[in-house]
C-alpha positions as a Markdown table, in Angstrom:
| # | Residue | x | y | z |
|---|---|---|---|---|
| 1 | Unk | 0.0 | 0.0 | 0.0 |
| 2 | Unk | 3.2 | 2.3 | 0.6 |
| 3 | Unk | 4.9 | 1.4 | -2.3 |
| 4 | Unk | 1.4 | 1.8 | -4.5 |
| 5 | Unk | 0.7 | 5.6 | -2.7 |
| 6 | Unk | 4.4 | 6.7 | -3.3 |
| 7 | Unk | 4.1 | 5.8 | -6.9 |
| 8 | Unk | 1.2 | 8.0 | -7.4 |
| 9 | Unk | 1.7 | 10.9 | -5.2 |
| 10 | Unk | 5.4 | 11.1 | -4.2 |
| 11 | Unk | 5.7 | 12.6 | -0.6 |
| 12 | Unk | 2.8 | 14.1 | -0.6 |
| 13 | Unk | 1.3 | 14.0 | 2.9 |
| 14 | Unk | -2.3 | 14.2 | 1.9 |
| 15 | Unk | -2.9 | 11.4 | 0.0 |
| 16 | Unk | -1.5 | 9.0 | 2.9 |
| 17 | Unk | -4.0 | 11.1 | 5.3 |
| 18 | Unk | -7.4 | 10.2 | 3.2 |
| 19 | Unk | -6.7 | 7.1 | 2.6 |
| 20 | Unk | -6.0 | 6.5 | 5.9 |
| 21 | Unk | -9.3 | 8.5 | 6.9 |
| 22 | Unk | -11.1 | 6.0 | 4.4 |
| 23 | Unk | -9.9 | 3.1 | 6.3 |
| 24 | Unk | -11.7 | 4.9 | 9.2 |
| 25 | Unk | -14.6 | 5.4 | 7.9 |
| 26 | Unk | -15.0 | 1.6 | 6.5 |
| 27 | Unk | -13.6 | 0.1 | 9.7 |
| 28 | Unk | -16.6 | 2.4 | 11.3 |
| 29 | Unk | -19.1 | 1.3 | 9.2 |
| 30 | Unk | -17.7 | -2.4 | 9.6 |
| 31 | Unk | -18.4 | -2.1 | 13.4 |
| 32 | Unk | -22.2 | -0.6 | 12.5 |
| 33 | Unk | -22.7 | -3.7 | 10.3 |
| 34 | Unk | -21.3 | -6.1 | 13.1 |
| 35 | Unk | -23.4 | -4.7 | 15.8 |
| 36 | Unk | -26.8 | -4.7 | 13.2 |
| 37 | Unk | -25.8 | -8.4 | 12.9 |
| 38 | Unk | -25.5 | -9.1 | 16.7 |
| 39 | Unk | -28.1 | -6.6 | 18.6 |
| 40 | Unk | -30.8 | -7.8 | 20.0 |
| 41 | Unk | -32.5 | -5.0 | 18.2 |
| 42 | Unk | -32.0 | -4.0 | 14.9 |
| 43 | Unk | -31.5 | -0.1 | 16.6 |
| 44 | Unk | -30.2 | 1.8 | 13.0 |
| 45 | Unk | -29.4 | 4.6 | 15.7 |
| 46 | Unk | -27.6 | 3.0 | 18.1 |
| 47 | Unk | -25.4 | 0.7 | 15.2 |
| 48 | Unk | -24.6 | 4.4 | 13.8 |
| 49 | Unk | -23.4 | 5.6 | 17.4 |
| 50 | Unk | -20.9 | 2.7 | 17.5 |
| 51 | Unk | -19.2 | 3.6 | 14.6 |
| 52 | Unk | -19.3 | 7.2 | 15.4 |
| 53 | Unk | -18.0 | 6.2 | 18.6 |
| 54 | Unk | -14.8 | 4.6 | 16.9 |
| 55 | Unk | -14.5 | 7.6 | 15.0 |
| 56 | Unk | -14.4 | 10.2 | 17.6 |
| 57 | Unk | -12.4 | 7.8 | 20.1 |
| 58 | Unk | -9.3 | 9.9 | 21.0 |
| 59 | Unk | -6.5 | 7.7 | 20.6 |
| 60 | Unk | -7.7 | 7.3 | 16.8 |
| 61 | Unk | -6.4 | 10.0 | 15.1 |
| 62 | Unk | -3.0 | 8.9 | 15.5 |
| 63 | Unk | -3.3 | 5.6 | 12.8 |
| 64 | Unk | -4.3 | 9.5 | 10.6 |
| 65 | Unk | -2.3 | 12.0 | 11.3 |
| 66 | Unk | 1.1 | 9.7 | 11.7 |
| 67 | Unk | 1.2 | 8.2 | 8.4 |
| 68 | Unk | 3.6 | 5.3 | 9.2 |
| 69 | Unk | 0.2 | 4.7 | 11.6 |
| 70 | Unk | -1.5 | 3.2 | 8.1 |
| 71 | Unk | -0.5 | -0.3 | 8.9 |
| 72 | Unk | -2.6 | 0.0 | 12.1 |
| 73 | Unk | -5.7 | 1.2 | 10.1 |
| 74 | Unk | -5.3 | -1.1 | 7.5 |
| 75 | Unk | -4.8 | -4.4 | 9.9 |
| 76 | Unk | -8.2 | -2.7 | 11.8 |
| 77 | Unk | -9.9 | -2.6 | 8.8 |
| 78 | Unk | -9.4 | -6.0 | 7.0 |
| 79 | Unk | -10.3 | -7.6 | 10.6 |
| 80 | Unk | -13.0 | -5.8 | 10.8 |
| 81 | Unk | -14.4 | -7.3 | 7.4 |
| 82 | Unk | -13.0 | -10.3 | 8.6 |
| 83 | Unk | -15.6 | -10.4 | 11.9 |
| 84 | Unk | -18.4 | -9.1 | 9.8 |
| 85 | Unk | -17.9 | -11.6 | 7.1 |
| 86 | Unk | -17.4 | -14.3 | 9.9 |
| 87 | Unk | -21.0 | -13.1 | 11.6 |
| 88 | Unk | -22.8 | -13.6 | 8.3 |
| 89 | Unk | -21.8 | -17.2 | 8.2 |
| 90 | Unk | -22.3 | -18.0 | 11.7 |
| 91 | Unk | -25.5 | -16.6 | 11.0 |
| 92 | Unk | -25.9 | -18.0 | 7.6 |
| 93 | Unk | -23.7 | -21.0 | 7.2 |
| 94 | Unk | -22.9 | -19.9 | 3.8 |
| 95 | Unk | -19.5 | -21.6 | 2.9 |
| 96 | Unk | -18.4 | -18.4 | 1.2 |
| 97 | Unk | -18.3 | -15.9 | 4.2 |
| 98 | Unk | -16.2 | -18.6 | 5.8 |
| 99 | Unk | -13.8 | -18.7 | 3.2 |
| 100 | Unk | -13.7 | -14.8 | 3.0 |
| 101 | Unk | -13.6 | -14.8 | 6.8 |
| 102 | Unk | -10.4 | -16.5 | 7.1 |
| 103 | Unk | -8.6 | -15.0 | 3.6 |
| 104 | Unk | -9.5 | -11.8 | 5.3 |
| 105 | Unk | -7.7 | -12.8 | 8.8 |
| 106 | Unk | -4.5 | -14.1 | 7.2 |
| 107 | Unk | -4.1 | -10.9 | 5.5 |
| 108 | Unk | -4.8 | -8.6 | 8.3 |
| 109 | Unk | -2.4 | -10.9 | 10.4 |
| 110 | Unk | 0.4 | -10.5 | 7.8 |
| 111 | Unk | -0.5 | -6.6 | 7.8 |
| 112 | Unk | 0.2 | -6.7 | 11.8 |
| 113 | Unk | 0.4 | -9.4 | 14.1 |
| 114 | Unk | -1.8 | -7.5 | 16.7 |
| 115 | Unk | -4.8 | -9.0 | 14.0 |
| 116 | Unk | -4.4 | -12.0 | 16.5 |
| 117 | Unk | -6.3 | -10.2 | 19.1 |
| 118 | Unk | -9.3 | -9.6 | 16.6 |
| 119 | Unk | -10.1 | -13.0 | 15.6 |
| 120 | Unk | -10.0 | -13.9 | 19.6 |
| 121 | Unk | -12.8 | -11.1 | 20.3 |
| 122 | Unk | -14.8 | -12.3 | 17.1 |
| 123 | Unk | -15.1 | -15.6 | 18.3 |
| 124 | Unk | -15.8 | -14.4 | 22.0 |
| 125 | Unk | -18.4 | -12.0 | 20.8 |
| 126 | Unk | -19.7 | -14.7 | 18.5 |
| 127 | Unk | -19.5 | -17.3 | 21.1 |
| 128 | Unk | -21.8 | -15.1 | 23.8 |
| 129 | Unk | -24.0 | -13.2 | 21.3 |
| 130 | Unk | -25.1 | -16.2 | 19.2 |
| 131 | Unk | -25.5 | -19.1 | 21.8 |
| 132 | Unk | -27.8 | -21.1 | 19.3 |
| 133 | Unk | -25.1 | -20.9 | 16.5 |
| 134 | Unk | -22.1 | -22.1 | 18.2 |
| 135 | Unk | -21.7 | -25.3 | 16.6 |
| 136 | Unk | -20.3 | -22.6 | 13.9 |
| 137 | Unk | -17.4 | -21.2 | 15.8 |
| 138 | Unk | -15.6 | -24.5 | 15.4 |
| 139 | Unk | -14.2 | -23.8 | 11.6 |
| 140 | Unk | -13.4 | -20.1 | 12.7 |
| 141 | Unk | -11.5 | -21.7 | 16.2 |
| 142 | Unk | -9.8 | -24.2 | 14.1 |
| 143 | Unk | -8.8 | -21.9 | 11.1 |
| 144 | Unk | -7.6 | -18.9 | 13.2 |
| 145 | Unk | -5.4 | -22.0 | 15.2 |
| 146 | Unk | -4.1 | -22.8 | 12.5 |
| 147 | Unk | -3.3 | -19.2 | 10.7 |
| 148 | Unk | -1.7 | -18.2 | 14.3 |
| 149 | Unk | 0.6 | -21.4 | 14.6 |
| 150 | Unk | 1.6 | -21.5 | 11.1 |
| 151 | Unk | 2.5 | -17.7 | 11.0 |
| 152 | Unk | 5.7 | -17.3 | 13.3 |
| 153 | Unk | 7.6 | -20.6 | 11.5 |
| 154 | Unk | 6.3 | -19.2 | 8.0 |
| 155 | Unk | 7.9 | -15.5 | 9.1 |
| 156 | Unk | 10.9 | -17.0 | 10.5 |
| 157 | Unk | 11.5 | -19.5 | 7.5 |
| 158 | Unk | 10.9 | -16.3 | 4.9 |
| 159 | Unk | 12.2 | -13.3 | 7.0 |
| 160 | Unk | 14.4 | -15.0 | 8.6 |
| 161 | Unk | 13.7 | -13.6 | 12.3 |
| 162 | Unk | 9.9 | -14.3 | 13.8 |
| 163 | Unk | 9.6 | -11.8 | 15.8 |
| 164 | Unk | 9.2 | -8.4 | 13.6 |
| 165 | Unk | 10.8 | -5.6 | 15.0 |
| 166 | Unk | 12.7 | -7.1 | 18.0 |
| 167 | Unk | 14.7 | -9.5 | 15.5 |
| 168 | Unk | 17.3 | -6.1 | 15.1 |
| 169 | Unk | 18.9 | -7.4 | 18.8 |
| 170 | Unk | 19.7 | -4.1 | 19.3 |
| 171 | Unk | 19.4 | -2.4 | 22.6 |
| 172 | Unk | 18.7 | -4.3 | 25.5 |
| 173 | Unk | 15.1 | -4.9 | 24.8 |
| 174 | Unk | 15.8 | -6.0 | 21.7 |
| 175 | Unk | 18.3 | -8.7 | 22.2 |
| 176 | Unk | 15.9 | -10.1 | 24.6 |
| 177 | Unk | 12.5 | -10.1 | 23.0 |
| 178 | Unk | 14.2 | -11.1 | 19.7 |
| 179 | Unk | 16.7 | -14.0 | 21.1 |
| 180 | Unk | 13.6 | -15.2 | 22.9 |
| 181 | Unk | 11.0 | -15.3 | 20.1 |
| 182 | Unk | 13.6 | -16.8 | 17.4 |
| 183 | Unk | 14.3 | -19.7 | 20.3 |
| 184 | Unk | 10.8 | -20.5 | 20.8 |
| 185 | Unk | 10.3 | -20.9 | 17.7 |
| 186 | Unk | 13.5 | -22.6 | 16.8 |
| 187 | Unk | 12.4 | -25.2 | 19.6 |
| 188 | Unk | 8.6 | -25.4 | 17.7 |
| 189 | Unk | 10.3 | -26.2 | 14.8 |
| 190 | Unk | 12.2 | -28.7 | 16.0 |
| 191 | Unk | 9.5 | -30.7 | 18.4 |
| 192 | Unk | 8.0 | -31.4 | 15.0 |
């Protein structure tokens, strides 16, 4: 997305700015969707004052304003499709919201690896918002397990290092967090 923005508009700040915005505004209107899905009532107010609420949340602006901040938005963003479209075939069962449920997690995870966190919540909302429907959290349980354990070997084997910005070693902090991700993962790897 970096690379693609450069190419049209150089340094331009303002470019980087709306689009982040735009991944705002859908991650918003993602949320609205979501709770329209899971509300009791079907409240068109109160789905539009959750995503207003995200908007207006003050430690937002900063995935805006700081432009490096885009990879936060976009990871937001693609999860957030990525809980809708796993709702609508909890809901459903439709085999395609599954499918685009779990494309749409593996790329927010390779956008940022905080995208764990999001398909834990999606299955804990799911799990106590749709109590009759649970026998359809099992393929989202089993996929996310096996996005999450088959990420860190995949990123170590192609990056070399498996823990992103601690692999460096630099600084005290660094040589830690990095020496003990790359072990633990060197040990998965060779348990199997």
């Amino acid at each position: 997305v970096f690379s693609g923005l450069y190419s049209l508009f150089g340094l331009n700040a303002g470019p980087y700015r709306a689009f982040n915005i735009l991944l705002q505004v859908f991650t918003a209107y993602s949320l609205r969707a979501i709770w329209l899905r899971l509300a009791p009532t079907k409240d068109q107010t109160l789905a539009l004052a959750v995503g207003a609420l995200f908007l207006i949340w003050p430690s937002h602006p900063e995935t805006v304003v700081w432009i490096a901040g885009m990879t936060d938005g976009l990871a937001l963003a693609i999860g957030a499709a990525a809980l809708w479209t796993m709702v609508v075939h909890i809901q459903t069962g439709r085999t395609g919201f599954f499918i685009s449920s779990v494309a749409l997690f593996a790329v927010a995870l390779v956008t940022k690896e905080s995208a764990i966190l999001l398909s834990l919540c999606g299955i804990l909302m799911a799990f106590a918002c749709l109590p009759e429907q649970r026998r359809r959290l099992i393929p989202h349980v089993a996929s996310s397990a096996v996005l999450v354990a088959s990420y860190w070997p995949l990123r170590k084997l192609l990056l070399g290092h498996a823990i992103g910005g601690y692999a460096s070693k630099t600084g005290f902090t660094g040589y830690w967090f990095g020496a003990l991700g790359n072990r633990m993962i060197t040990n998965l790897s060779n348990a199997y």
